[in-house]
C-alpha positions in Angstrom: 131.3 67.1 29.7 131.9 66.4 33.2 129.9 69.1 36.0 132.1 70.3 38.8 131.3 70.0 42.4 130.9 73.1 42.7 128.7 73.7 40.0 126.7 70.8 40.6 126.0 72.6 44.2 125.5 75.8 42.3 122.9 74.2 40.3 121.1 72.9 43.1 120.9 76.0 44.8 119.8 77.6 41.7 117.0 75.0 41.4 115.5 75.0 45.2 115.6 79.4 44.8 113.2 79.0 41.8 111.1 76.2 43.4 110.9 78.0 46.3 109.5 81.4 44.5 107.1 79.0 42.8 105.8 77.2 45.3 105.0 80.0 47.7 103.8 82.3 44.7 101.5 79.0 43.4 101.2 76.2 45.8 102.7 72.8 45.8 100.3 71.2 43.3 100.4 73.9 40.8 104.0 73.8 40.0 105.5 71.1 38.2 109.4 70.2 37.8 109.6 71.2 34.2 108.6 74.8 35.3 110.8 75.4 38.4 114.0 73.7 36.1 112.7 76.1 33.4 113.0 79.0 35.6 116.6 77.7 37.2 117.7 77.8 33.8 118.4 74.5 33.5 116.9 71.6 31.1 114.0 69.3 32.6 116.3 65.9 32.1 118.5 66.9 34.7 116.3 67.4 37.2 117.2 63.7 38.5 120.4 64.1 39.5 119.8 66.6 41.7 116.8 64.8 43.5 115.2 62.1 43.4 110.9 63.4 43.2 109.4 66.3 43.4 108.1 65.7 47.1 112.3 65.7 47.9 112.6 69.3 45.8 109.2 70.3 48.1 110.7 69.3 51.2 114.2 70.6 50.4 113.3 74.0 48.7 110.6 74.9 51.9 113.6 73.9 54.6 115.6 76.4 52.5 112.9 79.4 52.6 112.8 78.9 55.7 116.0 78.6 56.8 116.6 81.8 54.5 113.8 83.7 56.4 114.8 82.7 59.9 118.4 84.4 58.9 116.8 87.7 58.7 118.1 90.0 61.5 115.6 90.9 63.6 115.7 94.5 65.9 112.1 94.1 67.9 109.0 92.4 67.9 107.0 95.6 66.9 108.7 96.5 64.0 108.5 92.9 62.7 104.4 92.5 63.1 104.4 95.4 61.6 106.6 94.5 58.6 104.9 91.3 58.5 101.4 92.5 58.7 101.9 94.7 55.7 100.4 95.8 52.5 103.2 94.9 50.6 103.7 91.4 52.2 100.3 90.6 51.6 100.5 91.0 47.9 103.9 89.3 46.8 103.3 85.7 48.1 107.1 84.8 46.4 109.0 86.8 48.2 107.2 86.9 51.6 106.5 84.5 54.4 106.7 80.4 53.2 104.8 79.7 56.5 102.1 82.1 55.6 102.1 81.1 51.9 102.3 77.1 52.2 101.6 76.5 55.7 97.8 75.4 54.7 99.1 73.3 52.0 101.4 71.9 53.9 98.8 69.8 56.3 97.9 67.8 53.4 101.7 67.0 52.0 104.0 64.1 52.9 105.3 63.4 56.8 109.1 65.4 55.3 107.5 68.4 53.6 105.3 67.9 57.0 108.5 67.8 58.8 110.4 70.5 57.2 107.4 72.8 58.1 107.2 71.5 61.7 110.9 72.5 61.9 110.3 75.8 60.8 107.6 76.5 63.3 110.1 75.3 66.0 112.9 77.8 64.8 110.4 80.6 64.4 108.9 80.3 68.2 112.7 80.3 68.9 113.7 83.3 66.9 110.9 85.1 68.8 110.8 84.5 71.7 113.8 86.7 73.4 112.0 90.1 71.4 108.6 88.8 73.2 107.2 90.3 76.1 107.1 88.7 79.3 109.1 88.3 82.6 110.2 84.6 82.3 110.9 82.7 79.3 107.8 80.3 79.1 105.5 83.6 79.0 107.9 84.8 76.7 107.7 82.1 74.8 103.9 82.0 75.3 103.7 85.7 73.9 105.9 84.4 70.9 103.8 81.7 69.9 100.5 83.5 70.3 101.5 86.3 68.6 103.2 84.2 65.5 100.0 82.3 64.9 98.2 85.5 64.7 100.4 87.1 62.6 100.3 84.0 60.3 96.5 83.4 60.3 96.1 86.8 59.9 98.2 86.8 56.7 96.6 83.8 55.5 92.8 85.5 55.8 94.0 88.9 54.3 95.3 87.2 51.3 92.3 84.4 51.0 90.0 87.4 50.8 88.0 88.7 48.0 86.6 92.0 50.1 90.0 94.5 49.3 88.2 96.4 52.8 88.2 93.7 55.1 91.8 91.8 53.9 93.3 95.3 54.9 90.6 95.5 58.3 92.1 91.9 59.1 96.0 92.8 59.1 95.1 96.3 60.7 93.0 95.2 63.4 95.5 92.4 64.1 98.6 94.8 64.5 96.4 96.5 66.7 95.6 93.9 68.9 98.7 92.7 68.9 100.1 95.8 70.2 97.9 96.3 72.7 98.3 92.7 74.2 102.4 93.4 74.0 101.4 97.4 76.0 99.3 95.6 78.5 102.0 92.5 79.5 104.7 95.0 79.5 102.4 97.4 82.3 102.3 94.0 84.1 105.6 93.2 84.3 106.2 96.5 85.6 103.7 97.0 88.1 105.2 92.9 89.3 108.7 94.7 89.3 107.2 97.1 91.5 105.9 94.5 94.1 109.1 92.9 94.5 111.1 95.7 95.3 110.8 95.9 99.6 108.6 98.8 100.4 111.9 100.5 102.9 113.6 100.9 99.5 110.3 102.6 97.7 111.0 106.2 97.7 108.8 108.2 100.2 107.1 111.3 99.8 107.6 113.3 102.9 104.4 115.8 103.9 105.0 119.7 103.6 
């Protein structure tokens, strides 16, 4: 029996959803194609018409997480570190962060896994960058990038650590800083505001 088109794309969507789960829940290595077609629902002999090795479903599945997780709206750069720097993100690898979860791995993958991640760490600094603090966009852009590879290494410690205490001192003392680093550029860029306005329009306090 002949598979429509658009089944045949529904399949494939299906497959790079559970890959992606299982990847970022287990690693690269760990999961193997009969186990990510198990949990699409779909028989192992198939897997080849949809892609050609497992290094293509790697690279295809991660440019879809992160495509999916760079969709997210986004309201302000607080409320995501906060989000981010979670409890709750720390503890369910599958649903949470594909940087933070295969990021690590990722450095010893192929050049398009390799690439796929690369892309994502482009559209991330991007996605960032106009919530960042800063005056012009390349410190904008500086704060964005400094504070995603804080968030991420922070992440990536928390959940590498045995100690329960110090994975939850890690992510709280790395919203922390965080914060304070976004208070103290935003006192800047006010007190630089402040300069550039011409002292005969600074309001004047008159002597009783």
């Amino acid at each position: 029996m002949k598979v429509s088109r658009e089944q045949v794309a529904a399949n494939r969507q299906r497959i790079l959803e559970a890959a992606g789960l299982l990847f970022k829940e287990r690693g690269f290595a760990a999961v193997t194609v009969a186990e990510v077609m198990q949990a699409a629902g779909l028989t192992h002999g198939g897997f080849y018409g949809y892609f050609g090795s497992k290094d293509e479903l790697a690279a295809a599945a991660l440019a879809e997480a992160l495509t999916r997780t760079a969709a997210r709206p986004l309201s302000d750069l607080a409320t995501y570190i906060e989000g981010y720097l979670s409890r709750s993100h720390r503890e369910n690898r599958a649903r949470g962060c594909p940087t933070a979860a295969l990021a690590a791995e990722t450095i010893r993958e192929t050049d398009g896994i390799r690439a796929k991640m690369t892309a994502g760490v482009r559209q991330q600094i991007e996605r960032l960058s106009p919530l960042a603090p800063g005056r012009t966009p390349a410190q904008k852009r500086q704060a964005a990038i400094g504070s995603w590879a804080a968030m991420v290494g922070a992440m990536i410690l928390a959940r590498a650590s045995s100690d329960p205490a110090l994975s939850a001192e890690v992510l709280e003392e790395t919203r922390a800083w965080l914060s304070a680093r976004a208070e103290a550029r935003r006192q800047g860029n006010s007190r630089s505001r402040l300069k550039a306005i011409p002292r005969d329009l600074l309001p004047r306090h008159r002597p009783r």
